[in-house]
C-alpha positions in Angstrom: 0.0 0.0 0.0 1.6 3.6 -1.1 2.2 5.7 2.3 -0.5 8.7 2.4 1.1 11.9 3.8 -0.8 13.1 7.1 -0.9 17.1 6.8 -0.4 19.8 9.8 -3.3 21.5 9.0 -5.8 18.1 9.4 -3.8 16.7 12.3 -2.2 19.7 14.4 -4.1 22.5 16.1 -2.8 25.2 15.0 -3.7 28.4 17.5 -1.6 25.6 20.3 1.0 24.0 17.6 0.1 20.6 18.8 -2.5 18.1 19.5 -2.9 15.1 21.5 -5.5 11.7 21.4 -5.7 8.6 22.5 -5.8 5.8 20.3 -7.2 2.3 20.5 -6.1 -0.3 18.0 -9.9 -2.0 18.0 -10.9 1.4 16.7 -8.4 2.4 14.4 -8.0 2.0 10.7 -4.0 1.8 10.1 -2.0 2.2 6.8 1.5 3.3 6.1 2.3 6.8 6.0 4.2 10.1 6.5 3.5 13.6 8.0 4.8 17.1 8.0 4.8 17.4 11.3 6.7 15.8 14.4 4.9 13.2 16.4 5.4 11.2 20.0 3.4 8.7 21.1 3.4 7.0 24.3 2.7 3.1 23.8 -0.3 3.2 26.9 -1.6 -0.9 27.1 -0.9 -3.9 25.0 2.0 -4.7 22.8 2.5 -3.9 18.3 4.9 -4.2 16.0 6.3 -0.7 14.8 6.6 -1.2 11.1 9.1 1.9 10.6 11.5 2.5 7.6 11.3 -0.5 6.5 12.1 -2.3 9.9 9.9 -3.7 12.4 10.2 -3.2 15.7 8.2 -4.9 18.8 6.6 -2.2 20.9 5.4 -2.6 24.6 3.8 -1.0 27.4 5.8 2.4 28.1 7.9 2.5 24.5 7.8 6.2 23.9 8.9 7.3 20.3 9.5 10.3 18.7 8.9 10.5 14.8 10.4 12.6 12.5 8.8 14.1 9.2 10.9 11.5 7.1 9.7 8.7 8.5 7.4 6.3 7.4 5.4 4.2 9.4 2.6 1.4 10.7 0.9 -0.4 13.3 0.9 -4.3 13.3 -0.7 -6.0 15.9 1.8 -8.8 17.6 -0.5 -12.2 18.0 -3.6 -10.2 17.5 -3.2 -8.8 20.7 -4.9 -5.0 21.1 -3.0 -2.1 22.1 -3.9 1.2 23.0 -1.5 4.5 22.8 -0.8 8.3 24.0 -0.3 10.8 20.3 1.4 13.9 20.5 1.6 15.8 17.2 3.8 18.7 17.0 4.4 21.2 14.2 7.8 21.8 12.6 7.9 25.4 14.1 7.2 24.4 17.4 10.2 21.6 17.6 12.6 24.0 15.6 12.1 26.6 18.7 12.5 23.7 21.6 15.5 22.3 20.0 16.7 26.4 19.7 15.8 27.2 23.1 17.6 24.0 24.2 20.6 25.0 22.7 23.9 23.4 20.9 24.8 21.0 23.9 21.1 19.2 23.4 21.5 16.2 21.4 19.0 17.7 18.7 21.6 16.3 15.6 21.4 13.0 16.9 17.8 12.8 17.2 16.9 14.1 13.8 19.3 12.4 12.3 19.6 8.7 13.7 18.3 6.1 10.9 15.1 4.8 13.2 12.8 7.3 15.3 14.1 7.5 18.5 12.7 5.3 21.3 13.2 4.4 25.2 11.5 2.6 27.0 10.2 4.1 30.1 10.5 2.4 33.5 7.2 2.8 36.1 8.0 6.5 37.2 8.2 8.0 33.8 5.7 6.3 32.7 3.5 7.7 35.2 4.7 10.8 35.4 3.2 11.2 31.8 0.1 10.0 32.6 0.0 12.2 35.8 0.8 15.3 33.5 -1.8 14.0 30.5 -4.6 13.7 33.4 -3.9 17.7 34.0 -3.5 18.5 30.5 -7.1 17.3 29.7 -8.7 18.9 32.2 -7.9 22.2 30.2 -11.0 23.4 28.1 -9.8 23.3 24.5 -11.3 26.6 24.2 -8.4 28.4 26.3 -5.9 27.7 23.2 -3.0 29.9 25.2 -3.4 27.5 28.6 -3.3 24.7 26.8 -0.5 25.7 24.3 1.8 26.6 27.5 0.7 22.9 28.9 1.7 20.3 26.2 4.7 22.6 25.5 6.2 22.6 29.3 5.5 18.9 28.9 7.4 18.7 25.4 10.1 20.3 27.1 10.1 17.4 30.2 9.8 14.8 27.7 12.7 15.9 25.6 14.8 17.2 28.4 14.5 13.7 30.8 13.8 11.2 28.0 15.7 11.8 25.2 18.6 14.1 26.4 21.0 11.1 26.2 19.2 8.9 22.8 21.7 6.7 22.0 21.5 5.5 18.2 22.5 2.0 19.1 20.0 1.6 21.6 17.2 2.2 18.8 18.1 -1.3 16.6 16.0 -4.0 15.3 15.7 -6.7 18.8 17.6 -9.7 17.6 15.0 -12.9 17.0 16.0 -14.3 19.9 15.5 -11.6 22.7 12.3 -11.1 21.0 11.4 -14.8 21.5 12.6 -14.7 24.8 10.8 -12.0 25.5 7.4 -13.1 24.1 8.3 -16.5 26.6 8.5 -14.6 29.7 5.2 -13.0 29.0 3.8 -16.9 29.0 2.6 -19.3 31.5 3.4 -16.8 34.3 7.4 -16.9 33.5 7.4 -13.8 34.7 6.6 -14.5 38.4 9.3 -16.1 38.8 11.9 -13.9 37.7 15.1 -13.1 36.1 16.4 -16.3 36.6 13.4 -18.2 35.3 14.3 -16.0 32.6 18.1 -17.3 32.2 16.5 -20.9 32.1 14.6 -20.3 28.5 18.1 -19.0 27.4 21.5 -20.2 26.5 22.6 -16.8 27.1 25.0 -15.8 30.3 23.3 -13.3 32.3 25.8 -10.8 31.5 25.1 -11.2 27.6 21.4 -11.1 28.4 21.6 -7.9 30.4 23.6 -6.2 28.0 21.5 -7.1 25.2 18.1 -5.9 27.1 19.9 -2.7 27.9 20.9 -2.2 24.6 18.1 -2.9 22.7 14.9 -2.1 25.2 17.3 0.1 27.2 15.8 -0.7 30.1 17.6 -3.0 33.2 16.5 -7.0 33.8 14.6 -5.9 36.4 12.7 -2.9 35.1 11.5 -6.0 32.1 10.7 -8.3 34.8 8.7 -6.0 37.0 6.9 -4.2 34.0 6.1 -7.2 33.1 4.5 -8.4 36.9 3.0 -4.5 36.8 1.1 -5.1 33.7 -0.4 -8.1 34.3 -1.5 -6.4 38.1 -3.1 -3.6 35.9 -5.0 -5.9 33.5 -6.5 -7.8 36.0 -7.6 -4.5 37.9 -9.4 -3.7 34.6 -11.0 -6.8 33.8 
C-alpha cells in the first residue's frame, strides 16, 4: 500500500502547535504513511509491531517514540493482541524553537538524524509521570488555546529534556530474533513471576550477555522487564 502523507493543517491545532489523542487499535484504521509534522506517542496498554522505515520493531507497554517528518510508518498487531497508545503531534515550528531554546549542547543532531525514530523505554516513574501530566493536560478546556499551548509545551520540554537528552543510536536497533522470542516466553505461563532467573532458564545466554543485550536494545535493566512485566499483568487484571 503507497504511504499517504498526514498534513499539519488536518492533524495539528494550529492556534496551540500541537494536538494530542488517544488511540485504541480495536478502533483504528491503520495504513503506512508520513506527516509534516513531528509526532510522540506514548505506547499506553498492549504490545504492536512498529513497522518503521522498513524495519519492524516490537513495541510494549511504556515505548515512547519520537517521529520525525521523514519517517514512514505502521501499526501491526503482535499475535492479534490490542494495544492502546498516548499521540502527540507537534508542528515543525514548534520543535525547531524547543530544540533552539535547548541549545547546541542538546542532542537535537542526533535525534533528527539517527536512521530509526528515537525510542526508550520508560520504566514505572516516567511512565507515570506522563500520565500524571496528560490527566492535567485534559482537564484544560480546548477553548483556552493559550493554557493549553503553554501545557503540552512545558510537557514537550520534560519529555525531551529527561527522555531523550542522552538517545543513544545503538539503543534504537532491530531486537535480535532471539531476545524477541525470549521476550514473548516470559510473558507466558506466568514466567514472569518467577523472575530473572526463570528468565536465564529459556536462554542459552550468560546473564551478562542477556543484560547487556536488554539494555541495549529495550534500554531498560532485567529488572525494570521483569517488574513491567509483573506490573502489567496487576493492571489488566484490575481492569477486567
Amino acid at each position: 500500500m503507497e504511504p499517504k502523507l498526514l498534513t499539519a493543517d488536518r492533524f495539528v491545532n494550529t492556534a496551540v502547535g500541537c494536538s494530542y489523542r488517544y488511540v485504541y487499535s480495536d478502533t483504528e484504521y491503520f495504513r503506512p504513511h508520513y506527516h509534516d509534522y513531528y509526532e510522540i506517542f506514548l505506547l499506553l496498554d498492549g504490545e504492536a509491531i512498529h513497522y518503521v522505515n522498513d524495519q519492524q520493531l516490537p513495541l510494549a507497554r511504556g515505548s515512547l517514540v519520537f517521529i520525525r517528518p521523514h519517517d514512514t510508518h505502521d501499526y501491526l498487531l503482535h499475535e492479534g493482541n490490542q494495544f492502546s497508545m498516548l499521540n502527540i503531534t507537534i508542528n515543525k515550528e514548534t520543535v525547531e524553537c524547543l530544540f533552539d531554546y535547548l541549545g547546541k549542547g542538546f542532542c537535537a543532531d542526533r535525534l533528527l538524524g539517527a536512521k530509526l525514530p528515537p525510542q526508550v523505554q520508560l520504566p514505572t516513574p516516567g511512565f507515570d509521570y506522563i500520565l500524571s501530566q496528560m490527566t492535567a493536560i485534559r482537564t484544560i478546556d480546548e477553548g483556552d488555546p493559550e493554557r493549553l499551548k503553554t501545557a503540552l509545551r512545558v510537557l514537550l520540554f520534560r519529555v525531551f529534556t529527561r527522555f531523550f537528552a542522552d538517545f543513544d543510536e545503538e539503543n534504537t536497533k532491530e531486537i535480535p530474533s532471539w531476545l524477541s522470542d525470549l521476550c514473548g516466553e516470559m510473558k507466558k505461563n506466568g514466567n514472569f513471576t518467577y523472575g530473572i532467573e526463570r528468565m536465564l532458564s529459556l536462554t542459552d545466554k550468560s546473564r551478562e550477555h542477556l543484560s547487556r543485550s536488554i539494555k541495549k536494545y529495550m534500554g531498560i535493566t532485567l529488572s525494570q522487564f521483569i517488574n513491567g512485566l509483573r506490573l502489567n499483568f496487576i493492571a489488566n487484571m484490575l481492569k477486567n
